[in-house]
LOKOLDREN-553548 format. One record per residue: residue number from 1; x, y, z of N, C-alpha, C, O, CB in turn. Coordinates in steps of 0.02 Angstrom, whole numbers, m for minus. Glycine has a CB too. Layout:
N
(NUM (X Y Z) (X Y Z) (X Y Z) (X Y Z) (X Y Z))
...
***
This chain:
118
(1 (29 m248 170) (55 m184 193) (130 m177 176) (156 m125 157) (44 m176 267))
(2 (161 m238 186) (232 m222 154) (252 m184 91) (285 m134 81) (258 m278 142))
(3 (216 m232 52) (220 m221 m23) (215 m160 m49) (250 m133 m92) (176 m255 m54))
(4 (139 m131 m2) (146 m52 11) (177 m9 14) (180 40 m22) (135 m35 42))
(5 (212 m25 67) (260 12 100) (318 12 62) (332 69 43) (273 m11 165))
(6 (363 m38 40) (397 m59 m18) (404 m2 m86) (451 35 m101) (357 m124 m40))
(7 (331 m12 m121) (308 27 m157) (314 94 m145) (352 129 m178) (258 13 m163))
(8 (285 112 m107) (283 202 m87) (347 232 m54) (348 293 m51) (219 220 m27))
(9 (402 198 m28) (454 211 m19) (527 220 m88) (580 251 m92) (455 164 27))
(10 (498 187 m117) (533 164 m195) (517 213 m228) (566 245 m244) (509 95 m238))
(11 (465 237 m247) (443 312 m264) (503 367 m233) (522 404 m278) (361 329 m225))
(12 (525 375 m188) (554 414 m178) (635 423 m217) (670 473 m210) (545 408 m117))
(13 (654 364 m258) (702 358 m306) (742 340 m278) (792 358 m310) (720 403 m340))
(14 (757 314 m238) (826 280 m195) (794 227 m176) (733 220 m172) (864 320 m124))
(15 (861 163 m157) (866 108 m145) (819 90 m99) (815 139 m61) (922 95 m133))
(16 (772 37 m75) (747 22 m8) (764 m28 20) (762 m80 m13) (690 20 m4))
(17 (788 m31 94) (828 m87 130) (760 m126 164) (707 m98 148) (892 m54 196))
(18 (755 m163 190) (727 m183 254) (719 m153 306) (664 m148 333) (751 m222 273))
(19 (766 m131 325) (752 m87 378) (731 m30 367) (706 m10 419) (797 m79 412))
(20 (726 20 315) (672 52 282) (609 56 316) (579 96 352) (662 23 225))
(21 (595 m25 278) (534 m34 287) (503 m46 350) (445 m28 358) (520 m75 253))
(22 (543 m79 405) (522 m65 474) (531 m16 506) (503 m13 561) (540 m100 510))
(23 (572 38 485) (548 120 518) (504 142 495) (480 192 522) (588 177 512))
(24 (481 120 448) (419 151 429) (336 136 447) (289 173 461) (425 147 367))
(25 (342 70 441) (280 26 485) (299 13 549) (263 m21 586) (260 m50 456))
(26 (352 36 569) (352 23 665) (366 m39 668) (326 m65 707) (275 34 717))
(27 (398 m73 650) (412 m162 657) (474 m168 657) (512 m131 625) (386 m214 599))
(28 (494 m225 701) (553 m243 711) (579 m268 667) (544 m278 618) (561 m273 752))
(29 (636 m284 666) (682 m309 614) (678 m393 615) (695 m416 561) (760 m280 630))
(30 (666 m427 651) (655 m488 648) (579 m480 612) (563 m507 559) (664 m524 721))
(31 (555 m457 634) (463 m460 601) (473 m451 515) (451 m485 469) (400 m369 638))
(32 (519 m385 515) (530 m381 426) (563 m428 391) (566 m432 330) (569 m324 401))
(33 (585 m459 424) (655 m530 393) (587 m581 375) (566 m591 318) (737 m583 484))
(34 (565 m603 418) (520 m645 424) (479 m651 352) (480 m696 309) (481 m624 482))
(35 (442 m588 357) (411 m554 294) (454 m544 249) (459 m594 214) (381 m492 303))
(36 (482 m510 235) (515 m529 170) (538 m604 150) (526 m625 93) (574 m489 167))
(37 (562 m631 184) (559 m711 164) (508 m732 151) (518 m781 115) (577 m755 207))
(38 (453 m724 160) (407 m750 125) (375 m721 81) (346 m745 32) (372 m769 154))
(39 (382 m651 102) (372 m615 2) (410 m639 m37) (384 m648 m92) (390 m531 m19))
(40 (467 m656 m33) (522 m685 m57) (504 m737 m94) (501 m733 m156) (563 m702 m10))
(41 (491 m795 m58) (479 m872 m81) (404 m843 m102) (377 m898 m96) (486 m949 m10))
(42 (354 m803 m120) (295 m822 m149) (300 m778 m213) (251 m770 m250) (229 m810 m101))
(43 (368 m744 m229) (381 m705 m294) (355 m649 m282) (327 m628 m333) (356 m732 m358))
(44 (348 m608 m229) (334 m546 m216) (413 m511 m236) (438 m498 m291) (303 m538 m134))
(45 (426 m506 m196) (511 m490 m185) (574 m510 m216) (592 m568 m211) (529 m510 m130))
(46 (601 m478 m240) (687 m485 m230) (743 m445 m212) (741 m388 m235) (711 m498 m278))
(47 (792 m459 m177) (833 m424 m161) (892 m416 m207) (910 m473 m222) (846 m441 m106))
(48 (932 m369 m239) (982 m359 m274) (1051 m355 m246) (1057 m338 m187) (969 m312 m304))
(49 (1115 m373 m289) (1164 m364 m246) (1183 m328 m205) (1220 m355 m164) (1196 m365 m263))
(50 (1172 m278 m199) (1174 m212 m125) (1118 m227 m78) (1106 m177 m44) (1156 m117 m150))
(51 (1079 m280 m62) (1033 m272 m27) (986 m238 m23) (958 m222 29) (1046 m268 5))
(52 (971 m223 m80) (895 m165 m78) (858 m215 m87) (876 m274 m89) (877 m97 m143))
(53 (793 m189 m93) (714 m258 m115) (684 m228 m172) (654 m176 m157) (633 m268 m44))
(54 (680 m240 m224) (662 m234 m281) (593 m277 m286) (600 m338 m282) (718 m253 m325))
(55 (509 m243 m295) (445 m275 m311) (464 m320 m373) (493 m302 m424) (383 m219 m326))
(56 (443 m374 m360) (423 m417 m451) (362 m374 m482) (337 m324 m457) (383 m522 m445))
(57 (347 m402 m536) (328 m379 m593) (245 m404 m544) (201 m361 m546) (365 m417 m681))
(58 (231 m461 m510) (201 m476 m469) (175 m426 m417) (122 m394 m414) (233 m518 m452))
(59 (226 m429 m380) (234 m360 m317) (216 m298 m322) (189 m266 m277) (297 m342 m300))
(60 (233 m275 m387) (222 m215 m398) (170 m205 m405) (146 m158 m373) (247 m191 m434))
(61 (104 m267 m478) (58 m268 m498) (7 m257 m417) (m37 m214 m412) (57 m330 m547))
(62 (26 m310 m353) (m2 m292 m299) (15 m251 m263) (m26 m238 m219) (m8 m326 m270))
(63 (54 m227 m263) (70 m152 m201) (33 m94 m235) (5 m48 m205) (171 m120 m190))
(64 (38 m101 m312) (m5 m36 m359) (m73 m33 m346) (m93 22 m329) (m4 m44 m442))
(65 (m119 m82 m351) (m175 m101 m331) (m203 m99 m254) (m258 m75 m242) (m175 m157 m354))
(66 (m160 m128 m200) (m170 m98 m136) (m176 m20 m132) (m227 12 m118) (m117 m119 m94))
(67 (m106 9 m151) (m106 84 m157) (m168 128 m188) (m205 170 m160) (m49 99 m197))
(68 (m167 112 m228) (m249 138 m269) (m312 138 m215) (m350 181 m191) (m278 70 m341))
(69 (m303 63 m207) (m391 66 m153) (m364 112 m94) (m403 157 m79) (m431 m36 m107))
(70 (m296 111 m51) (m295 163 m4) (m314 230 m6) (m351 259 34) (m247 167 9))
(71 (m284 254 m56) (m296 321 m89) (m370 349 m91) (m395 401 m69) (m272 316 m162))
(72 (m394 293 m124) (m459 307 m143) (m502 305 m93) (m541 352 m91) (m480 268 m189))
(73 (m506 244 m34) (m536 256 33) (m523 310 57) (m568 351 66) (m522 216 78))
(74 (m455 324 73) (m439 375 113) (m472 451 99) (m500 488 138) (m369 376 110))
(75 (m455 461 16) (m490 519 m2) (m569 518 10) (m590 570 36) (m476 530 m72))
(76 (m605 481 m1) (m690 447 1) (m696 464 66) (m733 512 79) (m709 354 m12))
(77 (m650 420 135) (m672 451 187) (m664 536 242) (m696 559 289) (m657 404 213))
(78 (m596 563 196) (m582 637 217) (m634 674 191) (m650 723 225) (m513 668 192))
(79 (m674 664 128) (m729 681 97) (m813 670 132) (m869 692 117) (m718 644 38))
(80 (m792 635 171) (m862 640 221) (m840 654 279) (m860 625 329) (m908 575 230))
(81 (m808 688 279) (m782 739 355) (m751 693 385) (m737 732 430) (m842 774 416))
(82 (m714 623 410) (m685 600 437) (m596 636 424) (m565 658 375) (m707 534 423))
(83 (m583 629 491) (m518 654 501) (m476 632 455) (m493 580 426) (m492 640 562))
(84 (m414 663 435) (m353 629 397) (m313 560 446) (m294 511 415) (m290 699 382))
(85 (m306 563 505) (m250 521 544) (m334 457 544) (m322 401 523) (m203 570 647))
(86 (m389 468 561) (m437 409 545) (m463 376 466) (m480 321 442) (m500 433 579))
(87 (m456 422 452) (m467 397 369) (m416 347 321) (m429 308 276) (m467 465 326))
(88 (m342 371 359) (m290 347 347) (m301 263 374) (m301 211 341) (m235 394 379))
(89 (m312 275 453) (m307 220 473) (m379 157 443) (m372 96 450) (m300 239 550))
(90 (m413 175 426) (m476 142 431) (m455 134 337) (m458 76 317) (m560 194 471))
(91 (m440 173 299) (m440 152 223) (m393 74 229) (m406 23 196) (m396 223 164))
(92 (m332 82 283) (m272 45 278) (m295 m28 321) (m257 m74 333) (m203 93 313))
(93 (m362 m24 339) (m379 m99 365) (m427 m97 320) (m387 m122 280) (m403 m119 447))
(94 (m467 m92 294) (m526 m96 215) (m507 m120 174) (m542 m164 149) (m550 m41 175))
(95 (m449 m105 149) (m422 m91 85) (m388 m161 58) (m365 m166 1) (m369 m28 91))
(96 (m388 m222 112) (m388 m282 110) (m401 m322 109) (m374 m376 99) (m380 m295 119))
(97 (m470 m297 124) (m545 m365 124) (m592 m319 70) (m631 m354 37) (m605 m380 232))
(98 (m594 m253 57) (m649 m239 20) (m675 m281 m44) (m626 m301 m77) (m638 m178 2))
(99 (m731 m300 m69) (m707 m335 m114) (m706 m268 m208) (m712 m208 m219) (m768 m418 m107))
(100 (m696 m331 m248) (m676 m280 m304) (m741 m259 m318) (m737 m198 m329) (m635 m308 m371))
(101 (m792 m275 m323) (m835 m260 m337) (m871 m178 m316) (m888 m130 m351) (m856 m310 m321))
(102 (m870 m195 m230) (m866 m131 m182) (m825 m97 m214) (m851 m60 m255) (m843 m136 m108))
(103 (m771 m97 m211) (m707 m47 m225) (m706 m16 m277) (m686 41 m285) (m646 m73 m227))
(104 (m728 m55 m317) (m744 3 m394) (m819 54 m396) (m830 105 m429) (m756 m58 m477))
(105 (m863 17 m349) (m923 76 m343) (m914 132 m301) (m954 178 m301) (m987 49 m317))
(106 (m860 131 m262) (m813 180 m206) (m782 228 m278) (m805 284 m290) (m731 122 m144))
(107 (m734 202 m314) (m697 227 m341) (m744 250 m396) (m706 282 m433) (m641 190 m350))
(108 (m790 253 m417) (m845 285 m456) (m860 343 m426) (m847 399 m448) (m906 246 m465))
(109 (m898 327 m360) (m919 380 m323) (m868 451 m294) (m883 509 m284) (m947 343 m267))
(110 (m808 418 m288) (m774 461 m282) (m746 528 m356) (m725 586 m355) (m727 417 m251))
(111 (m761 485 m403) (m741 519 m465) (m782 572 m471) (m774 633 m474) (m742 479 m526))
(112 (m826 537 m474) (m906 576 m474) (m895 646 m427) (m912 704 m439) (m981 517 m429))
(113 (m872 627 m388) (m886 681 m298) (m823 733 m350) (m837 786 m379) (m841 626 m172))
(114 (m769 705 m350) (m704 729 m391) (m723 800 m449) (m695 854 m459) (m673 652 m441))
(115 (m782 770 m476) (m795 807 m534) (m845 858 m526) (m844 899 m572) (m812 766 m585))
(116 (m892 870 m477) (m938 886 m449) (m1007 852 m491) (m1042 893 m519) (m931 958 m442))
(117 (m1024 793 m495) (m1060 781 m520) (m1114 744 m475) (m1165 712 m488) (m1033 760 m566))
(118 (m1086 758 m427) (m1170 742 m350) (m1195 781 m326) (m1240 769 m285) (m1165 711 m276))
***
């Protein structure tokens, strides 16, 4: 979820701090330190001289790929009448265990639905 969050904040074209990222997921600032240190040490992360967090080539490859399956749940489940604030929530716990296999017959079906071809 960091990496996520990371990601989709960075989109917006300005720097992202840490603390960014815990106004945005609701987490404390010790909780984000924590986490980023260990995005850190596993080559997720780096921070640049101003303190922003810059994704690795790593990070990015996974925050892009999380992002995608969110999207794609989320849209899949607003598409069978589930609410936006539940679809949100329920794509954003899925979207971490689904496996790839699932996830690409989701992301078919959704294309499909996309195109009107069901």
């Amino acid at each position: 979820m960091y990496l996520e969050t990371i990601y989709i904040l960075s989109q917006g074209g300005k720097g992202v701090r840490a603390i960014d990222v815990g106004e945005r997921m609701g987490f404390s600032k010790p909780s984000v330190s924590r986490a980023m240190g260990i995005l850190k040490n596993e080559g997720y992360v780096e921070t640049d001289a101003d303190g922003f967090l810059l994704l690795t080539e790593k990070g990015r490859a996974t925050a892009e790929r999380t992002y995608e399956r969110h999207t794609v749940l989320r849209q899949l489940f607003i598409g069978l009448g589930v609410s936006e604030k539940t679809a949100d929530e329920d794509a954003c716990r899925i979207e971490h265990h689904i496996s790839e296999e699932t996830f690409e017959a989701f992301k078919r079906h959704a294309e499909a639905a996309r195109k009107g071809e069901l």
